[in-house]
N, CA, C and O atoms as a GROMACS GRO file, in nm:
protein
  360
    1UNK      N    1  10.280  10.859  12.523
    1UNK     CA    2  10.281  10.824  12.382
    1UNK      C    3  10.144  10.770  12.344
    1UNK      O    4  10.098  10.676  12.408
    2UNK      N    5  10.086  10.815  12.261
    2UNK     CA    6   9.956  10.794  12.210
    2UNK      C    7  10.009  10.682  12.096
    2UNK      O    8  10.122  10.679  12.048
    3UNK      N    9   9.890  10.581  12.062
    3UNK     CA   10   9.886  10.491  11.975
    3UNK      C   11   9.752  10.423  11.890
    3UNK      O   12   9.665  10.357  11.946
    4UNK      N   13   9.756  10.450  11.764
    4UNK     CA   14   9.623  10.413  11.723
    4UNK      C   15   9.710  10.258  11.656
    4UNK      O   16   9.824  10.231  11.618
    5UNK      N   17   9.583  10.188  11.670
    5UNK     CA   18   9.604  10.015  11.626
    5UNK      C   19   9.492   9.969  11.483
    5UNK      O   20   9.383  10.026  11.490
    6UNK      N   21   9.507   9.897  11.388
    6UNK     CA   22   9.419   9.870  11.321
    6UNK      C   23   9.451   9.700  11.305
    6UNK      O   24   9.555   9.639  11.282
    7UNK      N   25   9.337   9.664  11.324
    7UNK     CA   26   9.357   9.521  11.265
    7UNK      C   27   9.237   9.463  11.204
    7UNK      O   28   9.122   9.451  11.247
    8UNK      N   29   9.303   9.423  11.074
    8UNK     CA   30   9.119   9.386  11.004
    8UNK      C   31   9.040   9.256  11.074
    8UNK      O   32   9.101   9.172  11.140
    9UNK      N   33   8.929   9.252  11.056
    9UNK     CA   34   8.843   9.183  11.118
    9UNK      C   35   8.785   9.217  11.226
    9UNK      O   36   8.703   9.136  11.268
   10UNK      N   37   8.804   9.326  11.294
   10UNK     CA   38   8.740   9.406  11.390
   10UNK      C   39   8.676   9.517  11.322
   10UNK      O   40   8.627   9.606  11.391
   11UNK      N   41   8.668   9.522  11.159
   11UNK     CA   42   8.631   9.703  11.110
   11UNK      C   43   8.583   9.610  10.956
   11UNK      O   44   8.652   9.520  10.909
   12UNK      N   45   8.489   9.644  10.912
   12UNK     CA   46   8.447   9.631  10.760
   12UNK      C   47   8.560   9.664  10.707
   12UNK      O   48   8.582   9.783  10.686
   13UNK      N   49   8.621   9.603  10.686
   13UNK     CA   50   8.751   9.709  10.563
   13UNK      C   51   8.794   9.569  10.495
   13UNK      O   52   8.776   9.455  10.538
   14UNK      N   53   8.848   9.605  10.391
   14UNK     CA   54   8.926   9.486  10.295
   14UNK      C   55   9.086   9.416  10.369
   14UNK      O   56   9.159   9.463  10.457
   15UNK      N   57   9.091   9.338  10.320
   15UNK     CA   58   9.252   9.287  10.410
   15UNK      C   59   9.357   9.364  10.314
   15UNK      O   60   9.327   9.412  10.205
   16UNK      N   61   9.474   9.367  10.368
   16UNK     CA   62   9.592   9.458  10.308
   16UNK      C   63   9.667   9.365  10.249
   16UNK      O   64   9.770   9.317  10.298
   17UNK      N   65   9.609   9.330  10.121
   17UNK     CA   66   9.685   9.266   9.972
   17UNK      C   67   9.720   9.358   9.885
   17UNK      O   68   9.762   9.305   9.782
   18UNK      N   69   9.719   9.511   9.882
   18UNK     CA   70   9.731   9.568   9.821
   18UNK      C   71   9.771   9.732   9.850
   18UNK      O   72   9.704   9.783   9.940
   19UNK      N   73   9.855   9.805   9.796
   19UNK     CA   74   9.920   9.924   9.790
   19UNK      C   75   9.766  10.012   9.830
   19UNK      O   76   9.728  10.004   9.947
   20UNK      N   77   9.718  10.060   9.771
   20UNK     CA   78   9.586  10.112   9.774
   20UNK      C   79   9.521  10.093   9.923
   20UNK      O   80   9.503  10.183  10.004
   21UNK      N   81   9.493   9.965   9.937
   21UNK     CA   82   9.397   9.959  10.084
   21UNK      C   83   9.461   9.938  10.198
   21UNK      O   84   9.404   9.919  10.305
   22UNK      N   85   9.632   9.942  10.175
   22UNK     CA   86   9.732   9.936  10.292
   22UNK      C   87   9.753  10.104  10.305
   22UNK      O   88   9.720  10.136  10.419
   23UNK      N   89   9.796  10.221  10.228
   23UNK     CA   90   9.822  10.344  10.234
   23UNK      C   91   9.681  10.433  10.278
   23UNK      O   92   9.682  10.534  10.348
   24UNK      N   93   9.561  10.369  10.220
   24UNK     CA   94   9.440  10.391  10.276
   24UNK      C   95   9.440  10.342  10.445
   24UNK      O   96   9.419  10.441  10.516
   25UNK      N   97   9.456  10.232  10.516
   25UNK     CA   98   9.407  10.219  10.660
   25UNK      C   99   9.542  10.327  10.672
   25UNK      O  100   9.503  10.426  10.735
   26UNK      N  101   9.659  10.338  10.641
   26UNK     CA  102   9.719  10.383  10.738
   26UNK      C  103   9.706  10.568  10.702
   26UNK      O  104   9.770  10.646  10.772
   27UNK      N  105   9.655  10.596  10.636
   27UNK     CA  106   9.625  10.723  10.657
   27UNK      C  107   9.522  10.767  10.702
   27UNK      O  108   9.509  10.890  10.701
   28UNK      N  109   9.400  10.672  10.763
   28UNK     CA  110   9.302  10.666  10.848
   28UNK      C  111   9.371  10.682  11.001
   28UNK      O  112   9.362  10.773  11.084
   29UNK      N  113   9.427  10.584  11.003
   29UNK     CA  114   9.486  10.563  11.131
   29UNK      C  115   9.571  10.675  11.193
   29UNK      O  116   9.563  10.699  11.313
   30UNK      N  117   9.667  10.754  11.099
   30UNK     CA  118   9.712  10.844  11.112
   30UNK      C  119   9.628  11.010  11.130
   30UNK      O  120   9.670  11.100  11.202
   31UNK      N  121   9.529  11.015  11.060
   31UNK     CA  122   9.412  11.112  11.067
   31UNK      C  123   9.356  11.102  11.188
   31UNK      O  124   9.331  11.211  11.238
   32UNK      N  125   9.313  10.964  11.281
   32UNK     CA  126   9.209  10.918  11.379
   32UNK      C  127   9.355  11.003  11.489
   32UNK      O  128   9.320  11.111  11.538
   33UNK      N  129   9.457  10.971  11.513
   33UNK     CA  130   9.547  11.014  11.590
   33UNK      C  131   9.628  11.149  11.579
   33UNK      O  132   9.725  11.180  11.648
   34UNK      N  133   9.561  11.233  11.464
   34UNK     CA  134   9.595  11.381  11.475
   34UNK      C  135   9.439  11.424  11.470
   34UNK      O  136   9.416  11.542  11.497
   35UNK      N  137   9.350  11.356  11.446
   35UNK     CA  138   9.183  11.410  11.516
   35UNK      C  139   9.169  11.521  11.354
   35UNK      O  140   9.134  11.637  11.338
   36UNK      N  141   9.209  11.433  11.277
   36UNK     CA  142   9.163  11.543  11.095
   36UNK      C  143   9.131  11.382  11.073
   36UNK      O  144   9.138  11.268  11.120
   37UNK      N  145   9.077  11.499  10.922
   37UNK     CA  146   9.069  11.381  10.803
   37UNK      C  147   9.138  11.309  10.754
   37UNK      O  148   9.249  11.336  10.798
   38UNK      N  149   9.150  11.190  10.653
   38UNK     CA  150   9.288  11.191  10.588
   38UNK      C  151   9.330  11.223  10.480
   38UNK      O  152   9.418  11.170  10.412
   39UNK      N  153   9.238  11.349  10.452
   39UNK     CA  154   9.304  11.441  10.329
   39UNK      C  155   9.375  11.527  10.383
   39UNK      O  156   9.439  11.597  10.304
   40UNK      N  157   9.389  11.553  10.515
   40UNK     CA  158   9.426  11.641  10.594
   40UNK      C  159   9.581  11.642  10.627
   40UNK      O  160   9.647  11.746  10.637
   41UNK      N  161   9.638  11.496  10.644
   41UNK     CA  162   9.755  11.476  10.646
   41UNK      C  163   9.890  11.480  10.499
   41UNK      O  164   9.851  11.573  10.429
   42UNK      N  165   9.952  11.451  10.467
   42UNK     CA  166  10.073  11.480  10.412
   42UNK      C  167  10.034  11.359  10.321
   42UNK      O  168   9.935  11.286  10.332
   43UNK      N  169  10.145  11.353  10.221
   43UNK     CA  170  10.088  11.230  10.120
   43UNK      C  171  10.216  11.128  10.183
   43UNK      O  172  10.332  11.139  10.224
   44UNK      N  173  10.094  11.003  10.157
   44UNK     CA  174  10.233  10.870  10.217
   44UNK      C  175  10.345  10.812  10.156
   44UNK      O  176  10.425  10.727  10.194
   45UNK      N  177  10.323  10.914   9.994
   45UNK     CA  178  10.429  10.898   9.939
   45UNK      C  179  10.585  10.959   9.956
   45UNK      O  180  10.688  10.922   9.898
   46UNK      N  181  10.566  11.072  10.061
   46UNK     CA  182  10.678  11.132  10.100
   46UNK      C  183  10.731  11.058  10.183
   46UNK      O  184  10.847  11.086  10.211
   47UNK      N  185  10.679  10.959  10.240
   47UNK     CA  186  10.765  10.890  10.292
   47UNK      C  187  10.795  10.739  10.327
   47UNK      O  188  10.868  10.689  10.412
   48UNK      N  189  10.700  10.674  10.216
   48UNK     CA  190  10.704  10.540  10.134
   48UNK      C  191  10.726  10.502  10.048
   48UNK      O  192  10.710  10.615  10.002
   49UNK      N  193  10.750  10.447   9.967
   49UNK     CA  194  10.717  10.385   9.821
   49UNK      C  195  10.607  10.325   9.807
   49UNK      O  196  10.620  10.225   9.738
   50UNK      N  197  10.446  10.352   9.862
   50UNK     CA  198  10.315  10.228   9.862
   50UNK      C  199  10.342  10.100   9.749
   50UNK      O  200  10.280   9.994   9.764
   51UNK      N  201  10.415  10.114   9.661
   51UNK     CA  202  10.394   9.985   9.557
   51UNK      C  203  10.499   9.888   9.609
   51UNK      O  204  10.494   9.766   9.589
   52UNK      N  205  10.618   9.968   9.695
   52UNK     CA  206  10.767   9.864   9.757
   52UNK      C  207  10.627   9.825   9.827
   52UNK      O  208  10.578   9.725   9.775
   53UNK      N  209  10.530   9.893   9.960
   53UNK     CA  210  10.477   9.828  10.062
   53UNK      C  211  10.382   9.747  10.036
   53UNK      O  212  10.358   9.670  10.129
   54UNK      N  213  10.282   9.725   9.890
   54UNK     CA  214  10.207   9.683   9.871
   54UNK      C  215  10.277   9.508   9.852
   54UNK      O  216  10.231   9.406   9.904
   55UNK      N  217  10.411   9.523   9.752
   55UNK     CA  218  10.489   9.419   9.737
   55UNK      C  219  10.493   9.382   9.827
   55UNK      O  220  10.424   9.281   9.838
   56UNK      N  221  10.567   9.422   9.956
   56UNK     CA  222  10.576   9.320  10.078
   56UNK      C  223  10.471   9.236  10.114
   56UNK      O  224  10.479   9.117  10.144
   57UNK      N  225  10.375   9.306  10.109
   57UNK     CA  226  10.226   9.273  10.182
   57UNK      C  227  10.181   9.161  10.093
   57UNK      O  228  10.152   9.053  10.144
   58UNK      N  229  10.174   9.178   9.959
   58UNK     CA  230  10.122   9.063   9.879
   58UNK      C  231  10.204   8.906   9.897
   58UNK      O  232  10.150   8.796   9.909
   59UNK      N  233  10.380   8.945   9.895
   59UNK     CA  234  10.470   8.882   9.910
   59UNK      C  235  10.512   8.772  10.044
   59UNK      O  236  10.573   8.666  10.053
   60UNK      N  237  10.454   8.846  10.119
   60UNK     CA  238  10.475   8.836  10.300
   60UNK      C  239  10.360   8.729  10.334
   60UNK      O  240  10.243   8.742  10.300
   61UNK      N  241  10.415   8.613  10.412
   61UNK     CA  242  10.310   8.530  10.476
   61UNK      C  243  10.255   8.554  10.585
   61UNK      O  244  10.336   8.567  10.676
   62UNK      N  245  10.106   8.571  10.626
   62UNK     CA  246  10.043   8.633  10.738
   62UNK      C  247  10.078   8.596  10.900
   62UNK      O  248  10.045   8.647  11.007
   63UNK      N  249  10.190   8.442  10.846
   63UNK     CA  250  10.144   8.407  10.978
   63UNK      C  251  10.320   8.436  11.041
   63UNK      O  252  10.371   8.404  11.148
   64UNK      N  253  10.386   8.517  10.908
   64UNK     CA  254  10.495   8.520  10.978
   64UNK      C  255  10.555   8.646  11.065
   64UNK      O  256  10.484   8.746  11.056
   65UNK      N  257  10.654   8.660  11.135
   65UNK     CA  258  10.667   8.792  11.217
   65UNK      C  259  10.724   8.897  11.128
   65UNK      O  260  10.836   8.892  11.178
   66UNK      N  261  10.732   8.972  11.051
   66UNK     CA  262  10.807   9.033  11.007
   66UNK      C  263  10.704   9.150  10.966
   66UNK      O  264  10.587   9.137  10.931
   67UNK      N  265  10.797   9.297  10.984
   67UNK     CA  266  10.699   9.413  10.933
   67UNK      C  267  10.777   9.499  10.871
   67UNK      O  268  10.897   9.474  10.858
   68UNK      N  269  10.719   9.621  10.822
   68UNK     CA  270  10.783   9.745  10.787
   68UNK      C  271  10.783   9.889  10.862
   68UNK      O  272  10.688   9.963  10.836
   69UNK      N  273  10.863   9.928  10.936
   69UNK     CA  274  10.803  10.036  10.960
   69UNK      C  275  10.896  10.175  10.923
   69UNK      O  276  11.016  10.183  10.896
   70UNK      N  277  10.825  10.248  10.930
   70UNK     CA  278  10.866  10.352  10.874
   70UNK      C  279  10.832  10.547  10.962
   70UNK      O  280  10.748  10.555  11.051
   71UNK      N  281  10.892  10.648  10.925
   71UNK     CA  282  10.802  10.761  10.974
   71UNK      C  283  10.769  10.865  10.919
   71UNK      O  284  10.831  10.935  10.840
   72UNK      N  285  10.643  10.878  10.973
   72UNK     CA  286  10.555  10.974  10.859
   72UNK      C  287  10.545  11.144  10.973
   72UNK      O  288  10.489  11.146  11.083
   73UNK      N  289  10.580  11.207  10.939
   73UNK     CA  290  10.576  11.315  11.012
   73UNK      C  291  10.597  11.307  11.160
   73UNK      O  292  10.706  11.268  11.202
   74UNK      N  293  10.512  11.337  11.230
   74UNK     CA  294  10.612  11.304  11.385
   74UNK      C  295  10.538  11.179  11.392
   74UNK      O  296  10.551  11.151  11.511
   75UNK      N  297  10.464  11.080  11.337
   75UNK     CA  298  10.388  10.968  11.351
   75UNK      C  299  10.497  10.878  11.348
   75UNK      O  300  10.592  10.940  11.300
   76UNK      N  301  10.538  10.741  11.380
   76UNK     CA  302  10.569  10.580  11.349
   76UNK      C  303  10.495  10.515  11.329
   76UNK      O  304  10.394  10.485  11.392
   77UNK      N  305  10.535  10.481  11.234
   77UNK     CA  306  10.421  10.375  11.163
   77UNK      C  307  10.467  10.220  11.092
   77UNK      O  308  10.537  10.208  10.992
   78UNK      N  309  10.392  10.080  11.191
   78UNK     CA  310  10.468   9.983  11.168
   78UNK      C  311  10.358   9.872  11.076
   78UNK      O  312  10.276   9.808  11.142
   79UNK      N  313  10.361   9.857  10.944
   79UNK     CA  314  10.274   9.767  10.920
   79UNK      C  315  10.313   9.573  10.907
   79UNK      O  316  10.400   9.529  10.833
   80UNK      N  317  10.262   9.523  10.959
   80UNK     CA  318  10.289   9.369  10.992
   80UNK      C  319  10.229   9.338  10.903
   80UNK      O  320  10.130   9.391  10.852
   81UNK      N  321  10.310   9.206  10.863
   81UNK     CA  322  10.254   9.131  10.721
   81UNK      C  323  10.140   9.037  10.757
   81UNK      O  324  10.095   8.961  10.671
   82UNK      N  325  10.094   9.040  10.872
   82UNK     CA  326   9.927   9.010  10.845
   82UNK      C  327   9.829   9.106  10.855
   82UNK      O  328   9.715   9.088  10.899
   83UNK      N  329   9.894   9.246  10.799
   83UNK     CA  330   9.772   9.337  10.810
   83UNK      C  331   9.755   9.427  10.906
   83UNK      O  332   9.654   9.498  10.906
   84UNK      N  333   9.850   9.439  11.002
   84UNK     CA  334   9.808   9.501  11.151
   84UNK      C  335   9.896   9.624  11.144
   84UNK      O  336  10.018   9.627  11.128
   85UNK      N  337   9.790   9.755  11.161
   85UNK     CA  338   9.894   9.904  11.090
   85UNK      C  339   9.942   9.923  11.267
   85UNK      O  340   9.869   9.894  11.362
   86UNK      N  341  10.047   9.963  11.275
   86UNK     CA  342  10.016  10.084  11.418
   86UNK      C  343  10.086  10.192  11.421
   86UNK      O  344  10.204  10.201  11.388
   87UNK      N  345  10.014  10.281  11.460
   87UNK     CA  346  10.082  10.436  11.471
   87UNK      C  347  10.118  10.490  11.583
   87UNK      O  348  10.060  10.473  11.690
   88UNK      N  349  10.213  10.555  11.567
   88UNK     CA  350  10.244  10.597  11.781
   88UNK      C  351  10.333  10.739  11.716
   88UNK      O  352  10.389  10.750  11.607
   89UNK      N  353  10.322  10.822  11.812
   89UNK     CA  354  10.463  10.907  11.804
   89UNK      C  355  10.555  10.859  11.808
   89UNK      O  356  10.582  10.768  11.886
   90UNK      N  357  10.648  10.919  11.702
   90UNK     CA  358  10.763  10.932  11.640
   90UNK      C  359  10.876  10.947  11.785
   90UNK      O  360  10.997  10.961  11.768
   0.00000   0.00000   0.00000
């Protein structure tokens, strides 16, 4: 099982307060682990709501355990409410 990890503060990127820069890392992350772009993959709306996930994320305290995960084509994909995407096969 292959697994790509993102966690901010190891990468220039913005923190995940928002629909936009949360559906953005994780369609990076998902691209880095099928070796395309991430125009290349499927839209994350087929199989999210980004504004339900953005809510959580804004909503959600960083320091607590709780995540969302969900699956995006044969990918799993779990995002933690401090920001931390991970992708693995489905």
């Amino acid at each position: 099982m292959s697994e790509v990890i993102r966690e901010h503060g190891f990468r220039s990127e913005p923190l995940l307060s928002s629909a936009e820069a949360t559906c953005a890392t994780i369609a990076e992350a998902i691209a880095d682990a099928e070796g395309v772009s991430p125009f290349d993959i499927d839209p994350l709306y087929e199989s999210i709501d980004p504004d339900a996930l953005g809510r959580f994320l804004d909503s959600a305290d960083p320091e607590d355990d709780v995540s969302i995960a969900f699956t995006h084509g044969q990918w799993s994909v779990t995002v933690q409410a401090g920001g931390r995407v991970v992708v693995g096969e489905a």
